[in-house]
N, C-alpha and C positions, 0 to 999 in steps of 0.2 A: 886734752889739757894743754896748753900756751907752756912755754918751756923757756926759760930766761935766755936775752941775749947776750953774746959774749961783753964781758967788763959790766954789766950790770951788778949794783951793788946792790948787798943784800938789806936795805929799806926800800930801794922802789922795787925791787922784785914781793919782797913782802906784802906792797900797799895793792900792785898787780896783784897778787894770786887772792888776796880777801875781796878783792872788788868781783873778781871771779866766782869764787866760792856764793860771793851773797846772789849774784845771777843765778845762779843753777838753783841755790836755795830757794829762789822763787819762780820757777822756769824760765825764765827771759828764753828767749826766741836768740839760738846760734847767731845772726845778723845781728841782734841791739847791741848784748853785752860785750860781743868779741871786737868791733870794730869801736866800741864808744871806751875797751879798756886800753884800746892800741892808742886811741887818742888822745887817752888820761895822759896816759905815763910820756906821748911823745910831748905832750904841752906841760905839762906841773915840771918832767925834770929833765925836758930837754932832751934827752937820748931815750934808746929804747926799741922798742918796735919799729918805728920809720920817722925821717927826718922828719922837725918842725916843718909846719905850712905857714905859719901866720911870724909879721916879722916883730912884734915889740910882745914886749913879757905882758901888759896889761890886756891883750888881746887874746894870747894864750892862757891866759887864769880865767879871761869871760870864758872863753869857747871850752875850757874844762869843768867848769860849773856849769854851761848847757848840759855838757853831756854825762855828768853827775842827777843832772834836775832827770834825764831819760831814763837813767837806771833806774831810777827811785819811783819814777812814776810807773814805768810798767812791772815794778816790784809788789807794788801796789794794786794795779789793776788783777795781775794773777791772786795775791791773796783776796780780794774781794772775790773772784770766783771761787776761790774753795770755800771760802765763808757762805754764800747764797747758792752757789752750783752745787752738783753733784758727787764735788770732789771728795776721799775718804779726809772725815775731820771737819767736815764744814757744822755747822749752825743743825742742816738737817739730818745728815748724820745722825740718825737715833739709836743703831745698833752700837754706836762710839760713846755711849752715854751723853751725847751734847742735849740741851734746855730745849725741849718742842719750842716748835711756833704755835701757839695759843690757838685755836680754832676760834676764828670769830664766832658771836653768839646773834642770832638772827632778830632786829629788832620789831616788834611788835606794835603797831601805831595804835594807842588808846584813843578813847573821846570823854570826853566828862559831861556832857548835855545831848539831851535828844526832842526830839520832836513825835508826837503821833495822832492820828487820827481810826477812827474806828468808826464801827455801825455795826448796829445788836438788836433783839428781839426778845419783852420779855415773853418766855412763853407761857408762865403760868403765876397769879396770883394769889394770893388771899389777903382778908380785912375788912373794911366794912364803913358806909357811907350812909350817915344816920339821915332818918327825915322827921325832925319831933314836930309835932305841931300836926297841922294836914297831911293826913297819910298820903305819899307819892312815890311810884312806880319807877325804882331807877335803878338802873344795871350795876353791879356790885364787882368791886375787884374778880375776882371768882369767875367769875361771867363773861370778863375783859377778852374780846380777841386778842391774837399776836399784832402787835404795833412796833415799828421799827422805830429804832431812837439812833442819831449820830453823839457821836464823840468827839473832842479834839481836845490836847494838852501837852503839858512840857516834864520833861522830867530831867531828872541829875544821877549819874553812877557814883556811888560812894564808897564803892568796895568794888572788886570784881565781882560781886555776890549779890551783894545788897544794892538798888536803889530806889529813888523814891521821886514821886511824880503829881502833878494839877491836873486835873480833869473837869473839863463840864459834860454833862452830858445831856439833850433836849431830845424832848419828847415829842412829838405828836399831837393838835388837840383831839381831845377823844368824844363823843356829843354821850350823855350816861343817862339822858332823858329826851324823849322828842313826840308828843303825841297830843290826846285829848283823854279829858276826863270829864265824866257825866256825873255830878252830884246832886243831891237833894238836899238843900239847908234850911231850916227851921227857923225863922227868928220872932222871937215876942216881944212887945210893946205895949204900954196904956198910955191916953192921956185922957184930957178932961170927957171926954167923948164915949172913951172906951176903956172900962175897965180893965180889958184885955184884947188884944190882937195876935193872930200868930199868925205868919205867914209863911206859906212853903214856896221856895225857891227851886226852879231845877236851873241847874249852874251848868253850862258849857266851858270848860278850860283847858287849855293852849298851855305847852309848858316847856323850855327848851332849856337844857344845862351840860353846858360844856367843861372840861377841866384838860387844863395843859400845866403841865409839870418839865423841870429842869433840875439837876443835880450839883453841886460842885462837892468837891474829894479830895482829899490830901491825903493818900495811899502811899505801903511800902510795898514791897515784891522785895520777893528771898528766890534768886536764880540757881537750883541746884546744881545743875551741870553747865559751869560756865564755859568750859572748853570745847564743848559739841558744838554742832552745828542742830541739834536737837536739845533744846534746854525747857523741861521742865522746872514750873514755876507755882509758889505757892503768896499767898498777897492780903491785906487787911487794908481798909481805912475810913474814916469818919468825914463830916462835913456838912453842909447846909441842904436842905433841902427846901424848891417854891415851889409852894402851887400857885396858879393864876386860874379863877373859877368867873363864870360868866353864865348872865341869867336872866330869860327872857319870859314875862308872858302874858296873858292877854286872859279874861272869861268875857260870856256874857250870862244875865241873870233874868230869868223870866219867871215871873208867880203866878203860880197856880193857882185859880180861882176856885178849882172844886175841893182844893187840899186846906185851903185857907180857910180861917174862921174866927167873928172878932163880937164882943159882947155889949149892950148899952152900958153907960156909966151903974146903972147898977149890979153890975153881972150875969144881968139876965137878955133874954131874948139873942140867942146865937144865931149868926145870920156868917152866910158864905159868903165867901167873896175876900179880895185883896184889903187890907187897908192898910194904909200910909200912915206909920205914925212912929213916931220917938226914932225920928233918925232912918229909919228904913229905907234901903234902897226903892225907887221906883220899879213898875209892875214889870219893867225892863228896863236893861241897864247894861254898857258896855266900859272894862276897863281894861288898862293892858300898863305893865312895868316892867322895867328893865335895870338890871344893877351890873358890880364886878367886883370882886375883889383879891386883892392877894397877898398870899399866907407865908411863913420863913417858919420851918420844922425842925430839926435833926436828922442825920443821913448816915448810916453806916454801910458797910461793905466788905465781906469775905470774898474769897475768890481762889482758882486756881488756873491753869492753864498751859498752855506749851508755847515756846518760841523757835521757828525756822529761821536760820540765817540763810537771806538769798541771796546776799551780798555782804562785806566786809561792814556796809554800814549802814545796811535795809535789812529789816527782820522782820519777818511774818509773826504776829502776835493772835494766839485763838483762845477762848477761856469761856468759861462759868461763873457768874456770880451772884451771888445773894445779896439784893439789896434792901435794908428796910429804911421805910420812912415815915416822921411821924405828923402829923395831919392837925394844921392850929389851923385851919380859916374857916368860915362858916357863909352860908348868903341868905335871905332872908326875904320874900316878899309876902306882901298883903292880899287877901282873898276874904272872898264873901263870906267864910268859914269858920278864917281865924287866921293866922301866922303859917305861913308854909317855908321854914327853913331845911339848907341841907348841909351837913356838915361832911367834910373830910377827915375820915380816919384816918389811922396808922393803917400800911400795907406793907406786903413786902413781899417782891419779885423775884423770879426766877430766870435769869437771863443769860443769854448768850451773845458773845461778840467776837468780833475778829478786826483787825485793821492793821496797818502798818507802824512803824518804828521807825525813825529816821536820824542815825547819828551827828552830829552838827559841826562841834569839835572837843 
């Protein structure tokens, strides 16, 4: 402790010993405060510790507000170390009851739209694909090998939980008829000539029918464990369903003369043989037609599944779904017989698919 100089009066020894006190009250370093309060007191009042240096009073009041501005400032810098440093009383001080520093909270980057693409196999159908008219030989849902279908569509998160998504999904064409058929057809006639004609045909026919089918869906999914990296998922939804059908064929017709049998204008005298009358195709005859057309259904869809996160914003997507659809188109050609159309039912598949999930932003 600094100790007054002789004939020092008791204000500037006063104003020395608080400039003092406030140093140690905030550690100043031996060197700042001791030598900056010898320079107070020799410039503010003249006497004191050691003779003025500086020769006019406006120069001696700067250079004592320097050395005022020094105390204050490393008055300062020690209390900012106890405040953020280790010192007892600072900010982190927690056993001194001072206010925690809040732990930051980790932020978690969302997306609100995604992207996916997929590819599935149904594996099993049922339903049922009418033929009214000329009975014809065609493979029935039931029957359908596995055929792979792609996917691609967009979707929206609307909840951590819940979102909802567009889908198309295309099919594969499938061929559900492709061969020959041997008939025998019957047709009667009279004119002025002939009481009666009948004539037996045996019919060769060619017959090829194809169906390719597409989906669209506006589905939700309910994600139950959204914080895994394993997220079971349960899903519904409705939508349009095409079919596009295609149909090709061709016979040829030859009468049989030993089957055939036709009568004079009276009805009597029955004699073999083809005859030509009221329209009847000739003793042979070759015809072939070709059509298409395409149908707009109803489409629904249950489903389940699991989603792997492989990445923050790539997800493995694998599931089951029930899809049924319902069947308005029909196609229709002409034969030696009568009308051979075939219509599309309602079906409804058993499928599996997997594809990716791609978050966007």
């Amino acid at each position: 402790m600094l100790q007054p100089s002789p004939g020092m009066s008791v204000l500037r020894w006063q104003t020395v010993r608080s400039a003092q006190e406030f140093a140690q009250r905030h550690d100043l370093p031996l060197c700042v405060w001791a030598n900056q309060i010898r320079f107070l007191a020799s410039t503010v009042f003249l006497d004191g510790f050691s003779p003025p240096l500086w020769g006019s009073t406006a120069m001696k009041v700067s250079a004592a507000i320097l050395s005022l501005a020094t105390i204050v400032t490393a008055a300062t810098s020690a209390s900012a170390a106890d405040m953020y440093g280790n010192a007892p009383g600072g900010i982190k001080d927690y056993r001194n009851g001072a206010v925690a520093v809040p732990v930051p909270v980790p932020y978690e980057e969302t997306y609100k739209w995604y992207i996916r693409g997929d590819m599935g196999a149904a594996l099993k159908g049922s339903g049922s694909f009418g033929t009214p008219g000329l009975a014809l030989d065609i493979d029935q849902p039931s029957e359908w090998s596995p055929r792979a279908f792609f996917s691609f569509g967009a979707g929206r998160y609307l909840t951590p939980n819940l979102r909802t998504e567009v889908t198309v999904d295309m099919r594969g064409t499938r061929t559900l008829t492709e061969g020959t058929q041997n008939l025998s057809v019957s047709l009667s006639g009279s004119d002025a000539a002939h009481a009666t004609a009948t004539n037996v045909y045996d019919v060769n026919r060619s017959d090829r029918f194809t169906h390719q089918n597409s989906t669209f869906l506006l589905s939700g999914f309910y994600d139950i464990n959204r914080t895994g990296r394993f997220r079971p998922y349960v899903g519904a939804g409705i939508g349009i369903a095409m079919h596009q059908i295609e149909r090709s064929s061709s016979e040829s017709t030859t009468c049989d003369d030993t089957r055939s049998v036709s009568t004079d204008a009276t009805g009597l005298n029955p004699v073999n043989g083809c005859t030509i009358v009221g329209g009847m195709p000739l003793a042979y005859s070759m015809t072939s037609a070709s059509s298409s057309s395409i149908g707009l259904g109803l489409a629904a869809q249950v489903s389940a599944g699991l989603t792997y996160d492989i990445a923050p914003r790539t997800h493995w997507d694998t599931g089951y779904r029930m899809l049924w659809q319902s069947g308005n188109v029909a196609i229709s050609n002409g034969t030696l017989g009568g009308t051979s159309t075939i219509r599309v039912g309602n079906t409804i598949n058993h499928e599996l698919r997997t594809g990716l999930r791609l978050d966007l932003w």
